[in-house]
C-alpha positions as CSV (number, residue, x, y, z in Angstrom):
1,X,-29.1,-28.7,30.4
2,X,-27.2,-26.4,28.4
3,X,-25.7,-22.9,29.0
4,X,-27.0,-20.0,27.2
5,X,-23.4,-19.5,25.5
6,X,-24.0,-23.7,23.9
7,X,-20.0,-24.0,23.3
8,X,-20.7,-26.8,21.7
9,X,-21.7,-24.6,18.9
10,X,-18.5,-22.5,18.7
11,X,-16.4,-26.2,18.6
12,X,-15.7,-26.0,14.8
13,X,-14.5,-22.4,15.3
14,X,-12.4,-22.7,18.0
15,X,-10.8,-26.3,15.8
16,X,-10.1,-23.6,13.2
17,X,-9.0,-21.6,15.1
18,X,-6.3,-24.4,16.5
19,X,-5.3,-24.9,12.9
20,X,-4.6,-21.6,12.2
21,X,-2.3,-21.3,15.0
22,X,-1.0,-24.0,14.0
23,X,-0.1,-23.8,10.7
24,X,0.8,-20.1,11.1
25,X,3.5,-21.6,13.6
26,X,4.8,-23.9,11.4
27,X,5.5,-22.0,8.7
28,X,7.2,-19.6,11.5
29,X,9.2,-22.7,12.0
30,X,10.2,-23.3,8.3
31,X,11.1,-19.6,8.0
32,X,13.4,-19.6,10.8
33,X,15.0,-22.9,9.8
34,X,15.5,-22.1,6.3
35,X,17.0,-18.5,7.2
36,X,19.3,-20.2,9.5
37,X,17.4,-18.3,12.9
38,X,16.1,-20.6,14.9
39,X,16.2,-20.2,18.9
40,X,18.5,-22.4,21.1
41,X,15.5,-24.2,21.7
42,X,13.1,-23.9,18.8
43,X,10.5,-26.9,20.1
44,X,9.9,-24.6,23.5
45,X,10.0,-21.3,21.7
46,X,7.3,-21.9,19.0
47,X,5.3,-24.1,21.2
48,X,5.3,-20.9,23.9
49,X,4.1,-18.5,21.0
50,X,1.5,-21.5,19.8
51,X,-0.2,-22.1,22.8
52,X,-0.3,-18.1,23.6
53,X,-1.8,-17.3,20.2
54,X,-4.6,-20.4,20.4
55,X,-5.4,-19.5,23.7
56,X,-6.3,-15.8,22.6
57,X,-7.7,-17.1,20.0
58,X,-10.3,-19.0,22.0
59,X,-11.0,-16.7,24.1
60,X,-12.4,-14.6,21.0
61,X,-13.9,-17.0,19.7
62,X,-15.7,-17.5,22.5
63,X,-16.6,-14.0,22.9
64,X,-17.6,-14.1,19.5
65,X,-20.1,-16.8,20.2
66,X,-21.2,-14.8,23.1
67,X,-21.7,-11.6,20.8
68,X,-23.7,-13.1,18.4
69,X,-26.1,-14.5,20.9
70,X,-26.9,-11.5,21.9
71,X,-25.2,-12.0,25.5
72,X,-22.5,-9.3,25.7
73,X,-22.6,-5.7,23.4
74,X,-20.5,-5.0,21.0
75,X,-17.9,-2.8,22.4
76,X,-17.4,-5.2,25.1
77,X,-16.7,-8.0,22.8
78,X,-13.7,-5.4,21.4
79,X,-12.5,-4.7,24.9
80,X,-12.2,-8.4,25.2
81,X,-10.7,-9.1,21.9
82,X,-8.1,-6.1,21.8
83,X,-6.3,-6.7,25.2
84,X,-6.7,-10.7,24.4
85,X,-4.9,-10.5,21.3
86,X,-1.9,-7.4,23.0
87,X,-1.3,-9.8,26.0
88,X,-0.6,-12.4,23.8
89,X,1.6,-10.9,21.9
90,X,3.7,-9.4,24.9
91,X,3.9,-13.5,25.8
92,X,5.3,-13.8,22.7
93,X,8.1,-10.7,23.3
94,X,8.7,-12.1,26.4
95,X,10.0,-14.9,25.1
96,X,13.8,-14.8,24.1
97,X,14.6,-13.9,20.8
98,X,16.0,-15.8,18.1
99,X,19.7,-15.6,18.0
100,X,20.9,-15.9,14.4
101,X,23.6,-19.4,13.7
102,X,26.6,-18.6,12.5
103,X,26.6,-18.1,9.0
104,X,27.8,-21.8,7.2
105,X,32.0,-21.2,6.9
106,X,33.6,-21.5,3.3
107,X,35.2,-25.1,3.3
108,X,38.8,-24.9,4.8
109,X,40.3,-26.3,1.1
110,X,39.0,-23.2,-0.7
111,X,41.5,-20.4,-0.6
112,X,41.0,-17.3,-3.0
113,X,44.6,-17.4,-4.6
114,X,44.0,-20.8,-6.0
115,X,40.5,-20.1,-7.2
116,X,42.7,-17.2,-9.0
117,X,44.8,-19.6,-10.8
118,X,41.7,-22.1,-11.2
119,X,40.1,-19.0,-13.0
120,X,43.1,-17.7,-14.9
121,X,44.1,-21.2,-16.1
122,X,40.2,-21.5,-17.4
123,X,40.0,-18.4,-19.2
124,X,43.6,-19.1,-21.1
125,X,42.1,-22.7,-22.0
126,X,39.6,-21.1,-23.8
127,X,41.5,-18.5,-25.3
128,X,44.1,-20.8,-26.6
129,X,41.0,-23.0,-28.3
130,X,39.9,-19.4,-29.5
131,X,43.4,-18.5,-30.7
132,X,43.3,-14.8,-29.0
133,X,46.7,-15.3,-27.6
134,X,49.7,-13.7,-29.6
135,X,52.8,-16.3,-29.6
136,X,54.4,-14.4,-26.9
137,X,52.0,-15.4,-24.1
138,X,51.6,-19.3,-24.6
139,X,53.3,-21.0,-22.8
């Protein structure tokens, strides 16, 4: 026997659904990681927004399905949908922010005053090979 609301209908939607959180996640992920911000934990963090954004998700979907069978009206199927999708995103504030890594440190052989001379002893290479310098300042 089957229920009025036939889920079994609405399982490609709500496997979209999935994917979408899923790949919205994961490039979440690959944003933090390439901008060096990535939680303590970043496994636990994204997998706590994942699930919390899928599950609202379903639950739409589902309401949705409902909708469109003519089971609930429409302003019902917003007073579902709006809270579902708010509460899931206070999950998601809930959960600790970010902190930024320390920024990567110049190497400790690099210091400025020999870069200086690196620079200085570039530039008067090429103006020797030029011939811009007067007698006076070759040395």
């Amino acid at each position: 026997m089957t229920s009025p609301l036939d889920l079994w209908g609405s399982i490609p939607y709500l496997g979209l659904v999935w994917i979408a959180a899923s790949l919205i996640h994961l490039a979440r992920f690959a944003y933090a990681e390439i901008n060096g911000r990535l939680a303590p934990r970043p496994l636990l963090f994204f997998a706590r927004q994942w699930i919390s954004d899928g599950v609202a998700w379903t639950i739409v979907v589902i309401a949705n399905s409902a909708y469109s069978r003519g089971l609930i009206s429409f302003a019902t199927l917003m007073i579902v949908a709006i809270p579902i999708v708010w509460v899931s995103r206070l999950i998601a504030g809930k959960t600790p922010c970010p902190t930024p890594r320390r920024p990567p440190q110049l190497a400790a052989s690099f210091i400025p005053s020999q870069a200086c001379k690196a620079l200085s002893a570039l530039l008067r290479s090429a103006q020797r090979r030029t011939g811009l310098l007067s007698g006076l300042d070759r040395k």
